[in-house]
Every structure is written in C-alpha cells, then in structure tokens.
N, C-alpha and C positions, 0 to 999 in steps of 0.2 A: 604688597607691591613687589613685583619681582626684579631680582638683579640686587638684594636689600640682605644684610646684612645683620641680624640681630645683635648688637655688643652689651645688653644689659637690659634692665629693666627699674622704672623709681615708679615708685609709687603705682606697683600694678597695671603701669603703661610701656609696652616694649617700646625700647627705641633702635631704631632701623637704621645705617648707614646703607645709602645707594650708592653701588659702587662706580658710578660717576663722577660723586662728595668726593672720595678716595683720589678717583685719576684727576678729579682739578685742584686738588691740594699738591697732588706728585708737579702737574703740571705749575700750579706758583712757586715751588722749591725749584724746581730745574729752572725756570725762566728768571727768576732773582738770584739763582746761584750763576749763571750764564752772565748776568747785568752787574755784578756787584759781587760775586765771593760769597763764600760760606755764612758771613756774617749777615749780610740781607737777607741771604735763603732763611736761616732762620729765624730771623724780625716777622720777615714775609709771613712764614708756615707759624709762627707763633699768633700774629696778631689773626689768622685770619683760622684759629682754633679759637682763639677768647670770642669772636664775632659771631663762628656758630656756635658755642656755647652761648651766646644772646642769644641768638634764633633760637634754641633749646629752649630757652626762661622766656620766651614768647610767646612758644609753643603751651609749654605747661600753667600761664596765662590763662589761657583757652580751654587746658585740659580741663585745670582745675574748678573753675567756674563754671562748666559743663557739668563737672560731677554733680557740684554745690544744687542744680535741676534734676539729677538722678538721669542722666545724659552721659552712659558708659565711654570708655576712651581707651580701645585697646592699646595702639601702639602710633607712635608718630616717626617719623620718615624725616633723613635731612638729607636734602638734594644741593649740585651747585647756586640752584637760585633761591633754595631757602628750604624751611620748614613746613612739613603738612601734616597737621594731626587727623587721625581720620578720629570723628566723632560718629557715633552709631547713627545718630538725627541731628535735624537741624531744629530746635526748637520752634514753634511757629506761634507762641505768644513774645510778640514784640519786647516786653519788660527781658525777656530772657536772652534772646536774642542779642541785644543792645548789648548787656551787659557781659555776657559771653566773648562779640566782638570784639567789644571798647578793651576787653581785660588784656588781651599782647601788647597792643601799644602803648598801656600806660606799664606794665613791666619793663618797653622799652626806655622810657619816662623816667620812672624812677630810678634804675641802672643809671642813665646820665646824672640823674641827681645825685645821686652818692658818689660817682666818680668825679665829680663838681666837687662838691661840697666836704666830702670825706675825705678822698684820696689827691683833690687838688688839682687836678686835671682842666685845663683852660681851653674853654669852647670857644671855636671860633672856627671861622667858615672855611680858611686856608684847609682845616684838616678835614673836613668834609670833603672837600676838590681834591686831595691831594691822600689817600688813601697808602698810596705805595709811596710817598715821598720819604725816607729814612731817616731826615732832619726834623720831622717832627715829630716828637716823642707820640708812646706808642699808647698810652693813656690819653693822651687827646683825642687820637684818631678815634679810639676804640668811645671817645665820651659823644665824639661828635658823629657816627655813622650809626649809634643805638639813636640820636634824635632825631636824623635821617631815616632810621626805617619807620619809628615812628610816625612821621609825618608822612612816610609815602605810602605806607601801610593805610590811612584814612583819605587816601585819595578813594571818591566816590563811586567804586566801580568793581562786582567780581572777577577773581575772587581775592579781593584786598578786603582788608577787614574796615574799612569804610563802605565799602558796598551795602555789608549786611549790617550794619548799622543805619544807612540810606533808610535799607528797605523798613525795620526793626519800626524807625520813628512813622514813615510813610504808612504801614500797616496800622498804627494804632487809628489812621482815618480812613483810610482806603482798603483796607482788609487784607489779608497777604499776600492773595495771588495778582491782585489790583498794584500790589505794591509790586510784586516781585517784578513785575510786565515794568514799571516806569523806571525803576531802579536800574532796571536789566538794559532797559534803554538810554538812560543817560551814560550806564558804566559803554554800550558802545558807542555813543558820541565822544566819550572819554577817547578809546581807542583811538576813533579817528584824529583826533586832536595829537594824540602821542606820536602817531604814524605822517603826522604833516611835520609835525615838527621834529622826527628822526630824519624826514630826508634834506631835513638844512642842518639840523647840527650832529644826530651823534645814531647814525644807523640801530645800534643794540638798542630802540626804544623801537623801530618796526616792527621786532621779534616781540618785544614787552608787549606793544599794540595788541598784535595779533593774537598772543596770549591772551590779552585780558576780553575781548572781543569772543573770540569760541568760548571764553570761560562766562560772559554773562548771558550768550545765546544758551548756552548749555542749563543755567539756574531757571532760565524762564522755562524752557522745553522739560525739566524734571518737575518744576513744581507747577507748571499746567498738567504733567501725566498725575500725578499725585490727586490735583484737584478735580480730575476726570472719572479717578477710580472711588470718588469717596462716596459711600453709601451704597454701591452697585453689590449684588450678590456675586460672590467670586465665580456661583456656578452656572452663572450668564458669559461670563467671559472668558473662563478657563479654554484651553484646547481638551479634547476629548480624544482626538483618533490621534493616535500616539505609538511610535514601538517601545516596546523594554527589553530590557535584557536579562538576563539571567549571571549571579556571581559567578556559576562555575563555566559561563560560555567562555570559548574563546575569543583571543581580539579579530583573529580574522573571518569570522564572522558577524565580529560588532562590523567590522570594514564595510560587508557587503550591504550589512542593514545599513550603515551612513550610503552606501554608494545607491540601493535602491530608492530611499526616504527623501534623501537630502534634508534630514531632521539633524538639526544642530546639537542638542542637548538629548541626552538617553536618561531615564531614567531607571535604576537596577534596584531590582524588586524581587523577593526570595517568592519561595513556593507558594506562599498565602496572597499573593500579590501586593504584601506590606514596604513599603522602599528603605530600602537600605543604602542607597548612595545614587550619584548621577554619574555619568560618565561623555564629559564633553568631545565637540570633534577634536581641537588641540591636542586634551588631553592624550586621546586615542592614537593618534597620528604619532603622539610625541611616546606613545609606549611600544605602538610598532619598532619604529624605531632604535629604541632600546631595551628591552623586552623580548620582542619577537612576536611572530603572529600567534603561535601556538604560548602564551600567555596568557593568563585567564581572567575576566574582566574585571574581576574583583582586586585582582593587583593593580590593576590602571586607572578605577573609580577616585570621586571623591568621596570621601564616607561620609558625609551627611550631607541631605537634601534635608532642607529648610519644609516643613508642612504645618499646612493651616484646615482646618474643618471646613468642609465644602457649605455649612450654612451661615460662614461668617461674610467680612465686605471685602471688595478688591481692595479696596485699600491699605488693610492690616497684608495682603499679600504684598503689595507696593513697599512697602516697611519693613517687610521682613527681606526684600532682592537689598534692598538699599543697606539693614544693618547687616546684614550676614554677606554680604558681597558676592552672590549667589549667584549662578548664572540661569536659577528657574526656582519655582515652588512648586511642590507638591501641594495637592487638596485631595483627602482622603474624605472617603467616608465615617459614617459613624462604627464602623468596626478596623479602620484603621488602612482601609485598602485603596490602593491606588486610583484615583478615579478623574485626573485632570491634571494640569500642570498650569501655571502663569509665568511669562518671561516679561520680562519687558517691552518686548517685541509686540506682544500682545494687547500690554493696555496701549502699547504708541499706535497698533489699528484701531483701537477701538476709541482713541481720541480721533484720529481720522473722520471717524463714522460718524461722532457724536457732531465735528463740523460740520458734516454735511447735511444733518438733518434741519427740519425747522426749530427755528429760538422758543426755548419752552420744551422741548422734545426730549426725552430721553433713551436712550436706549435700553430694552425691556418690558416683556408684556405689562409690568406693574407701573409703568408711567404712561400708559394709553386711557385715554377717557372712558368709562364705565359706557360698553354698549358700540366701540368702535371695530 
C-alpha cells in the first residue's frame, strides 16, 4: 500500500504504518493538548497507542489462523480506521473461512477478559460512550472499546469480519459464490440501514455506510470474476496483440508506444522474447518525471511479471493478479516466451460476454455441442 511506512516485522509479517495513522495520532495530541494541557495529550496519544496495538493483536488473529491453512500473510497495514492484513487468498472452504474470521474478534474478547479479570478494569457502558472522557481511567476505556470492536467487527456485512463469517456458514448450503451474492446483499442493506440512521444521529456512520456498501459490491464483483474464470483455458482469454518493450529502450519512447496503443500495462522482455518485468502507465509517467526521458526502461520497470503456462486455467491466472498484486500476468509458452497477458480487465470482459450468452453456454469452442 503506498504512503506506508515499514517499522518492523513479527513473525514474517511486515507491519506497515500509513502515514495518515501518523497525522491522526499528531492530530489527537494537538487537539487534547489545545482542550486540556499536556497531561490529556498524553492520556490522549497513550490510550489511543494501546488501542492500535489491539487492532494489531486482531490483525494477527487473522494472520495467524490464515497460516494455520497454509494461507501466506506478507504484511498488515494500520490506518486511522483500523487494521488490514492483506492475506494472499481468501480461503473458499467455508470451515476455514469461519474460523479465520471469527479469530480477531474473539482476540478482541479475550484482551477484555483479561483486562476484566486480571488487571481489574470495570466494564461498563459510560466508557464505551465516553472514549476521550479523562475521568475515567484509562483501563476501562481501553477494556470496553476491545468489546466494542468486537461486537461491531461481526456486524453482518463486508468487509467486517462478520460478513465473511455470514458468507462461511451460508456457503456450506448454498455454495460460495450463491453465498457470496446473499451475503453481499444483506452487508448493503446493512449499509443502508447505517446511512438512515447517520442522518438522525451521528453523520461519521454515512461515511462508515458508504464504506461498507462499495466494499460488499466489490466481494460480489471479485468472486463472480474468479467463478467466471474457473476451468476456462487461459489461452481463450489471454490478449495476444500486445506491444513490449525492450530493458535497454528508452522511456521516451515507452511514451510514444503508450501514446500510440493506449495499452496500460507493457510488458519488458529481453532478446529471447522471455519477460523480465512489466512496466505500467503510472509507473512510466511517474519516471518521466523523475528520471528523465532519456532513462532506460529497465530503471522504471517492475522486476517481476507474475507467469503462468499458457496450457493451464484462467483461474490460477485470476490467483496469481490477486496474490502477487500484479497489475497483469504473463502466459508463456512451453519454451518460456512471451505469448499473452491477463489483467483483470480482461476476465471483467469476458464475464460480460459470458452474461450475455445463453444459460448453459460457455464461452469456447470446447463448450459447443459436437456437430454445431
């Protein structure tokens, strides 16, 4: 994620400050050092370090039960409104799922239990409502906003982890893309529900709405392209008429090839026509820039383009945009040479197409009746 910040790493998972985290921590200091003196500011900036250090142990929740499936977890991310770890996949046997899920919020669970039980900390609802109040000790707050996330965190709806729990139980009857579709639809009835009731009492749940609303239309629209691409031959789908580039070209003339193509993604392929990297328009623009034009492509690439055998399924290319956060795939031939590309772009046309044909119909000479 850019704008992130790497401060460390546990357990072979980077963890990322967004430098947003940053400016609204500065921002709680100045505004309780403004309201109260130095002594608030730091109550302020203390309890609300212990709270993403929660989010943190929520996160790795998640990580760590991920792994427990052989479900990789490079690095997790903390932003002002919380934690995202990015997992490579989303498991799509329901048992795993669930359990994945359910596994932050009961970390948030337990934290209140021990700050209950152990350290003596006295739940109750004044310190839930009353976050910034300095009269009530700061152990409370912190026992009663971990039961808070917990319980908003399984509200029924992406990408809260009640959502994919939703889906997890729904899938073991209705199969997962069945599920993902009902799921997906309750989480934006949710939305709307959040969003009626933001304009009578408390605005910031519009924004939450909206949020949770693009984020369950978005689950349904990935995992219908996933369940589009599964079993199709990658080299029915791939693009084929494509430009490349060469490492030692220069950028201003990657420029001209973007400005004649209007092709988004380049892929850079040495003398054997084997790919050695991609080089997107951003990128390009962004080394113009700083570089120069007379800089050569190979300084502005990415160094690895993601490739798959051009006789495997769309799907394992769908898998690989998704774990490797790719902006394309390569499909090579059986001698290793460039011979097609998949974006995402691509399987989103070709679920298009599949709409439009008749129910039963697939797209591909091998799903036509013997003799048509």
């Amino acid at each position: 994620m850019s704008w992130s910040l790497n401060i460390g790493k546990v357990a072979g998972t980077v963890v990322r400050v967004h430098l947003t985290f940053l400016l609204f921590l500065a921002w709680i200091f100045a505004a309780s050092y403004a309201s109260g003196g130095p002594a608030t500011a730091v109550n302020s900036l203390v309890f609300m370090v212990l709270l993403f250090l929660c989010v943190l142990l929520h996160e790795f929740g998640h990580i760590f039960t991920a792994r427990a499936f052989g479900v990789p977890t490079p690095y997790v991310t903390l932003l002002p409104i919380g934690g995202v770890a990015q997992l490579e996949r989303i498991p799509e046997e329901p048992g795993q799922e669930f359990l994945i899920a359910i596994a932050g919020p009961l970390v948030n669970v337990f934290i209140t239990i021990v700050l209950v039980v152990i350290a003596g900390a006295n739940l109750q609802t004044s310190a839930a409502v009353g976050l910034d109040n300095m009269h009530i000790l700061l152990i409370d707050r912190l026992a009663a906003v971990n039961l808070f996330l917990a319980l908003f965190n399984m509200i029924p709806a992406f990408p809260m982890d009640g959502g994919r729990v939703l889906r997890a139980v729904l899938a073991s009857r209705f199969g997962y893309v069945r599920a993902t579709e009902i799921a997906a639809a309750i989480g934006q009835f949710v939305a709307f529900a959040l969003g009626f009731i933001g304009l009578m009492i408390n605005p910031i749940l519009i924004f939450i709405a909206i949020f949770v609303y693009l984020a369950a239309s978005s689950e349904a629209h990935m995992v219908a392209l996933r369940a589009v691409s599964r079993g199709v031959p990658v080299s029915t789908a791939m693009m084929t008429h494509f430009e490349t580039l060469s490492p030692e070209a220069h950028l201003d003339g990657a420029v001209q090839t973007l400005l004649q193509t209007g092709q988004g993604e380049f892929p850079v392929v040495d003398g054997t026509g084997k790919p050695v990297g991609v080089l997107g328009r951003a990128d390009l623009i962004r080394a113009i820039k700083t570089l120069g034009p007379d800089a050569r492509v190979a300084e502005a690439m990415t160094a690895e383009l993601p490739t798959i055998g051009h006789r495997r399924c769309l799907d394992d290319a769908f898998k690989l945009l998704q774990q490797k956060q790719a902006p394309a795939v390569g499909i090579t031939d059986t001698g290793g040479k460039l011979v097609g590309l998949v974006t995402s772009e691509t399987i989103a046309e070709m679920m298009m197409l599949q709409d439009a044909l008749p129910k039963g119909v697939r797209i591909g000479p091998w799903s036509r009746p013997a003799g048509a």
